[in-house]
N, C-alpha and C positions, 0 to 999 in steps of 0.2 A: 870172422875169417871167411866163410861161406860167400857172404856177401860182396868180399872185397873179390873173391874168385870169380866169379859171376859178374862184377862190374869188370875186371879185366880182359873177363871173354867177350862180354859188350866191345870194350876199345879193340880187341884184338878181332874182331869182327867186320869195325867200320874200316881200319885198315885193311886187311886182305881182300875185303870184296874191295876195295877202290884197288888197290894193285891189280889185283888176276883180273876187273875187267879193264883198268888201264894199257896194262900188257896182252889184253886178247879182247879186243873191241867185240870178235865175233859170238862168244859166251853170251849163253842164256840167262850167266847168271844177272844180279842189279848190284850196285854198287850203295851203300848207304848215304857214302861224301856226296853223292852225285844232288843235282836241286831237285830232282825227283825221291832220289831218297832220303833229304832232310825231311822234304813235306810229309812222307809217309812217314819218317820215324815221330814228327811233332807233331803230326795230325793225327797218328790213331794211338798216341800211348793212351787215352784213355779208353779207349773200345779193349785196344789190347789185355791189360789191365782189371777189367772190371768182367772178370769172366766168373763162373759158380764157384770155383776154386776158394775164392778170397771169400768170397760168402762165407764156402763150409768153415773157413779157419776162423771167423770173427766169431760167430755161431757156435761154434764148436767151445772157444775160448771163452764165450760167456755161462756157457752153462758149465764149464771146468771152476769159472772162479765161483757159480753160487754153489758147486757141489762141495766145492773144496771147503768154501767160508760158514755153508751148514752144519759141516764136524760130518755128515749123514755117512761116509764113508769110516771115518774113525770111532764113531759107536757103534757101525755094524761089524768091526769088526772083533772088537772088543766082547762079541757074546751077548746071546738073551740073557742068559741068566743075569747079567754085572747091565744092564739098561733098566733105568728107572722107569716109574708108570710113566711120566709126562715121556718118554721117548718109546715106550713100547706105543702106546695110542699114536703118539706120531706116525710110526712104520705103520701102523694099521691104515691111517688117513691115508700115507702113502703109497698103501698099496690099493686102496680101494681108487683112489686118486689114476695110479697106472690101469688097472682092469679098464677104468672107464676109459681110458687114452686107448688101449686094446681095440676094445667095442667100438669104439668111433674108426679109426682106423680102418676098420672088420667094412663097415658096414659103407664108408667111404669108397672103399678102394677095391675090394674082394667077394663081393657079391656081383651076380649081371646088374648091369645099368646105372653101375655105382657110377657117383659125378668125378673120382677122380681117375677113372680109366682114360685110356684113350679113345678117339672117334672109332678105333674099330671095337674095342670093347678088351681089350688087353692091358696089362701093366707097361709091355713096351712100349717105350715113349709116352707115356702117361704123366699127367701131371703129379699123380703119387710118384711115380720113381724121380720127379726133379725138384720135390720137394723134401723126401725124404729126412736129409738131413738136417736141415731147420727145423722139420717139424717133430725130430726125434729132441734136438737140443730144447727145443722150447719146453718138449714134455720131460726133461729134465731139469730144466730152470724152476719150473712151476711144482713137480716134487722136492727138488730140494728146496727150493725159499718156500713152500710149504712147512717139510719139517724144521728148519730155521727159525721159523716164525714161533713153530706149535712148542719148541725148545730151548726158546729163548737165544738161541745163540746169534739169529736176529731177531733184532726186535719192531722194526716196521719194515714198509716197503722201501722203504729207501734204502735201508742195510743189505737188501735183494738187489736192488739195484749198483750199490758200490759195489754188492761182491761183482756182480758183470761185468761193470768196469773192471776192475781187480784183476778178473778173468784176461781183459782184453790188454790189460796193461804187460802181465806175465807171455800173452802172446805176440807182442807190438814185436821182437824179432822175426815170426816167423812170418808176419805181417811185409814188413819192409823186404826180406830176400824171396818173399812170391813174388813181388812188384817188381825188382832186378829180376827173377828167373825169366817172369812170364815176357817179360820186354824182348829178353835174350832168347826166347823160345821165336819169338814171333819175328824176330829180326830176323834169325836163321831161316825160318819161313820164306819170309820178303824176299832173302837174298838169292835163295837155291827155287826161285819160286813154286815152292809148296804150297800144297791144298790141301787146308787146316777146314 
């Protein structure tokens, strides 16, 4: 539904700007119909498009499907007492596993002279804050197909790897209505000409 909303406001878009600047040549605004604005709607849908956004969501829905396909969230829930040895060592692996993600992090990013500060030596605008969120998912893909592994509920890398997919599968809506939103974001841009 979402989606159909958002392609309507696309068409209802290329419309009105070709009206209001048809009817008032003298408007700053641009019109979409126009051959200048074909070019730019079919020339930058992929710039437009391919912004960090879509990243966090692929990323984000991979390490959802390994945490989800681990069980690692439904035996922690379920209580120490009721988790077997092979899943208590697991949480142990996995926590010693995050400490060390901690420490690297620490010593990356939060310390003077760390490599992923910025040129003046801050987190603003740092390569840590524009990696953040991949590199938190990855240290959740790598704990949970960890414990997956250590508990059998995967059993090689490749069962780590379907869950990802899995992940990416269960997120392929939110996938498609970024790719309509962000089109519609940047059109609206184009047309009222905004600086994005």
């Amino acid at each position: 539904m979402a989606v159909i909303v958002v392609t309507m406001s696309q068409l209802l878009l290329f419309l009105v700007s070709w009206l209001i600047v048809a009817a008032s040549p003298e408007t700053t605004m641009r019109s979409l119909l126009s051959s200048e604005g074909f070019r730019w709607f079919f020339g930058s849908f992929v710039y437009n498009v391919t912004t960090p956004p879509l990243v966090w969501i692929i990323v984000s829905a991979m390490a959802y499907g390994t945490i989800n396909h681990s069980s690692i969230l439904k035996i922690w829930r379920k209580g120490r007492g009721e988790w077997t040895y092979r899943q208590t060592f697991a949480f142990r692996i996995v926590l010693v596993q995050l400490l060390a993600f901690a420490l690297f992090i620490t010593l990356v990013a939060f310390i003077p002279h760390a490599p992923l500060l910025s040129a003046t030596g801050s987190l603003q605008h740092s390569s840590f804050l524009h990696s953040i969120i991949p590199v938190t998912a990855a240290a959740m893909v790598i704990a949970a197909g960890t414990f997956g592994m250590l508990t059998a509920t995967m059993r090689t890398f490749a069962d780590v790897v379907k869950a990802m997919v899995k992940g990416v599968e269960r997120a392929a809506i939110l996938i498609v209505l970024y790719i309509f939103a962000a089109e519609l974001f940047f059109s609206v841009a184009y047309v009222f000409r905004l600086e994005i």
